[in-house]
C-alpha positions in Angstrom: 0.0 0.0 0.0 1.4 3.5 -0.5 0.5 6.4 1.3 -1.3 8.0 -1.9 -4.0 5.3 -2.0 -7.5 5.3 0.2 -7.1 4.7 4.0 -2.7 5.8 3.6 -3.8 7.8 6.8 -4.5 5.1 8.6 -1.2 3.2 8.2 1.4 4.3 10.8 5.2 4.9 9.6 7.3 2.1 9.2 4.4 -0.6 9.0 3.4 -2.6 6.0 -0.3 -3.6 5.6 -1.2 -6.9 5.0 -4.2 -9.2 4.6 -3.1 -12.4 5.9 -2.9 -13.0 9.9 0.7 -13.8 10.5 1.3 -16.6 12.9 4.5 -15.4 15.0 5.5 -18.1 18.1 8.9 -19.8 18.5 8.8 -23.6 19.1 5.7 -26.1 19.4 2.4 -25.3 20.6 1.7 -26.8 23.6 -1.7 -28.4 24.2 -4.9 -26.7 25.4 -6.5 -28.9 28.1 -10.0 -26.7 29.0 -10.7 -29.2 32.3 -7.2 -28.1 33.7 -6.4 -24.6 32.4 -7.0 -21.6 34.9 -6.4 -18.3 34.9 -5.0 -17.0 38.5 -4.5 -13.3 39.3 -2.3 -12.3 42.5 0.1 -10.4 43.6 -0.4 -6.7 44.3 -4.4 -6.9 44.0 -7.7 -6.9 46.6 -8.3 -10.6 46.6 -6.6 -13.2 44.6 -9.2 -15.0 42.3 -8.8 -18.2 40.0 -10.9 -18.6 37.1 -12.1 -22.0 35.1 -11.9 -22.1 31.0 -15.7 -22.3 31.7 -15.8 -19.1 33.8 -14.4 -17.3 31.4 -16.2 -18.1 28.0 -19.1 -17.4 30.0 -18.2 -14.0 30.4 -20.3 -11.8 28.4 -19.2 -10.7 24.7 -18.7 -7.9 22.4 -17.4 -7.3 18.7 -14.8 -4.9 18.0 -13.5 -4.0 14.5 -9.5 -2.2 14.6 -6.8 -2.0 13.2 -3.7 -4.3 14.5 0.0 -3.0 14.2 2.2 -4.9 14.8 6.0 -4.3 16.5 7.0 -6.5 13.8 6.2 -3.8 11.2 3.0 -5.4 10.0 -0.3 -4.0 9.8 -4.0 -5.3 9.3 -7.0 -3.0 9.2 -10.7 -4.1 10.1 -9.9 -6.9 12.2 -12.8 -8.6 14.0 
């Protein structure tokens, strides 16, 4: 994309757009187990809490379209 055409605005310096979704990790995946993964926030906070997989896709939802740049010096606009 160039800066001349539609939405250049919107395209920070330095970044490149692109349409793909680029996968960036360093070495396998691990496995996803839902019936043993938690999320468990302590530390410098009120009350330390531990949530279940199922607590948190039970947590309400909303749709939000933006734009992701990426440190990397990739860009995608209208991501959902």
């Amino acid at each position: 994309m160039t800066r001349n055409a539609p939405n250049a605005h919107r395209l920070p310096p330095g970044q490149k757009l692109t349409n793909e979704f680029p996968s960036l990790h360093y070495g396998t995946i691990p496995t996803f187990n839902p019936a043993t993964w938690d999320l468990r926030i302590w530390g410098v906070v009120e009350a330390p809490s531990v949530w279940t997989w199922d607590q948190i896709v039970a947590l309400p939802r909303v749709k939000s379209r933006l734009g992701l740049h990426c440190v990397t010096t990739w860009s995608k606009y209208d991501t959902e």
